[in-house]
N, C-alpha and C positions, 0 to 999 in steps of 0.2 A: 505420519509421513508416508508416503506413497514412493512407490520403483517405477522407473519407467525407460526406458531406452531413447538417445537422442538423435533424432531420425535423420541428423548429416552426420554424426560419426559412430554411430551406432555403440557410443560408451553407455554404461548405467547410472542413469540421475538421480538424485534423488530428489522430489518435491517436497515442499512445506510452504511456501508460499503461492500466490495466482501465477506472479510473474517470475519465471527462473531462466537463468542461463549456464548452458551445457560450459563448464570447465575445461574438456580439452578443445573443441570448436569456434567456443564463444557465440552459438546460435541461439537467440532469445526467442524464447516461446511466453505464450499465456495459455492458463489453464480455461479453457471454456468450460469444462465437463471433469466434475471429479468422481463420479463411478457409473458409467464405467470412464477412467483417465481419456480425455479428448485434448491436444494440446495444438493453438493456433502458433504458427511462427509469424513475428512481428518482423524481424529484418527478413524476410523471403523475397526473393525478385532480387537483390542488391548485388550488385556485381561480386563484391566479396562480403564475407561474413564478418560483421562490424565487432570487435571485441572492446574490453577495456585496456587491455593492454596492446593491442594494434587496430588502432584508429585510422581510417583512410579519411584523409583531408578532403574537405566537403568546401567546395568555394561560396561563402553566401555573400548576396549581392548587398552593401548598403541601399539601401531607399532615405530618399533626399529628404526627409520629414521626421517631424517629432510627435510622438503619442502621446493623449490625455487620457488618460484611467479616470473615467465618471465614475465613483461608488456610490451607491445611495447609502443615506444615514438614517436613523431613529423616524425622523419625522417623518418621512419618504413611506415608510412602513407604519406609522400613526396614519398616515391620510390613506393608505392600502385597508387599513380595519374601519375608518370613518364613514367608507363610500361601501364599504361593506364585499369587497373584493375576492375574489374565488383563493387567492392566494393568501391574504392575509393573515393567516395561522405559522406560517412561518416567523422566523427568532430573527432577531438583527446580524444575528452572524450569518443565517442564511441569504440576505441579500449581497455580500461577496460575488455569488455563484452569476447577479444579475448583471455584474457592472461594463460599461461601453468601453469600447478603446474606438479615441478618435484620431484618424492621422490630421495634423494640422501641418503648416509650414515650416520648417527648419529653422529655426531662430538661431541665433547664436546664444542669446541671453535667456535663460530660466527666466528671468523676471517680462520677458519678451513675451514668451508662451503663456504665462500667465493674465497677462495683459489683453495677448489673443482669446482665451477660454473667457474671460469677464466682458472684452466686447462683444460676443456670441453667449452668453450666458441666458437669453431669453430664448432662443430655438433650442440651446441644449435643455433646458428645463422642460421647454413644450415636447421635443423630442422623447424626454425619458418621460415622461407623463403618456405620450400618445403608444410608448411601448409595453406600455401594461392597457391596451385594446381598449380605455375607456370613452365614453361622452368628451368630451368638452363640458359639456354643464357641471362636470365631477369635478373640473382641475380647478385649483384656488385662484381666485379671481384676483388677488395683489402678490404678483410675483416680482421680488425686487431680487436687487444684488445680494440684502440680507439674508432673504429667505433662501434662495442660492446656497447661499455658504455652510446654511443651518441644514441643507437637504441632503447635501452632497459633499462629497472631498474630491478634490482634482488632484491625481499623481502625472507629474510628466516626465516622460521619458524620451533622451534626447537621440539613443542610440538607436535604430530601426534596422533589422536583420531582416531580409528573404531569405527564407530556409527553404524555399520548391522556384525548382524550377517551370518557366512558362511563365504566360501574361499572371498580372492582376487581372481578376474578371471585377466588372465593377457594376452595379445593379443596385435596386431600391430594397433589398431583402428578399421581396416576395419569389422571389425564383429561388431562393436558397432550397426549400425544399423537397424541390427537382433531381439539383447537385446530390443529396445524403439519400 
């Protein structure tokens, strides 16, 4: 466990964790550098210092839409080691880390949203196949509803929060790498 001073109230911290917050201030830092001690602050810029115990009310916008959680399953990662794929070597639990969120329409009905994902079920399968950079010649040439189902799980969620302010920016991905 490391000493260190919390640089808006100048009390003495102490670390043992990456991420720690100052007790009397409630100013959260991460640890980038532990010797020599380098610590980033995570709420910096914020009008006031966000605590646990005095939360300033953050107004987030709904958005009029419901998300689909695409996971890929088992097979998804069989046909990743089949084509012989740079990725491959990873475990089923590591494909979590890959899965899409789609915004679709607001339904009123779960069973609505569902109904939307199975009628679009051919461009999301092509979609999550073209998102691991392959051929075409690679993707399995009988893609039904079946295989769909065996590839993938669809979680939907009906609640959609904006938590930042300003527009949506909306693009094809390839600009994303511009933005980071």
């Amino acid at each position: 466990m490391l000493k260190g001073t919390c640089p808006n109230c100048e009390l003495e911290i102490f670390i043992y964790e990456e991420i720690i917050e100052c007790e009397s201030c409630g100013l959260v830092m991460r640890v980038t550098r532990w010797d020599p001690l380098e610590l980033e602050l995570l709420n910096e810029g914020s009008a006031e210092v966000a605590t646990h115990d005095k939360v300033k009310k953050i107004q987030w916008n709904s958005v009029h839409r419901n998300i689909a959680i695409v996971k890929l399953k088992a097979p998804f990662l069989s046909w990743l080691k089949a084509i012989q794929h740079p990725d491959a070597n990873m475990t089923v639990e590591d494909l979590d880390q890959y899965s899409s969120a789609l915004l679709i329409p607001d339904f009123g009905l779960y069973e609505d949203s569902r109904a939307y994902i199975y009628s679009h079920y051919q461009a999301i399968f092509e979609n999550e196949l073209e998102s691991w950079g392959q051929d075409e010649a690679d993707f399995p040439k009988q893609r039904d509803l079946k295989m769909f189902e065996e590839w993938f799980d669809i979680e939907i969620y009906t609640t959609v929060l904006d938590t930042v302010d300003g527009e949506i920016m909306k693009g094809d991905g390839s600009d994303l790498d511009d933005e980071w």
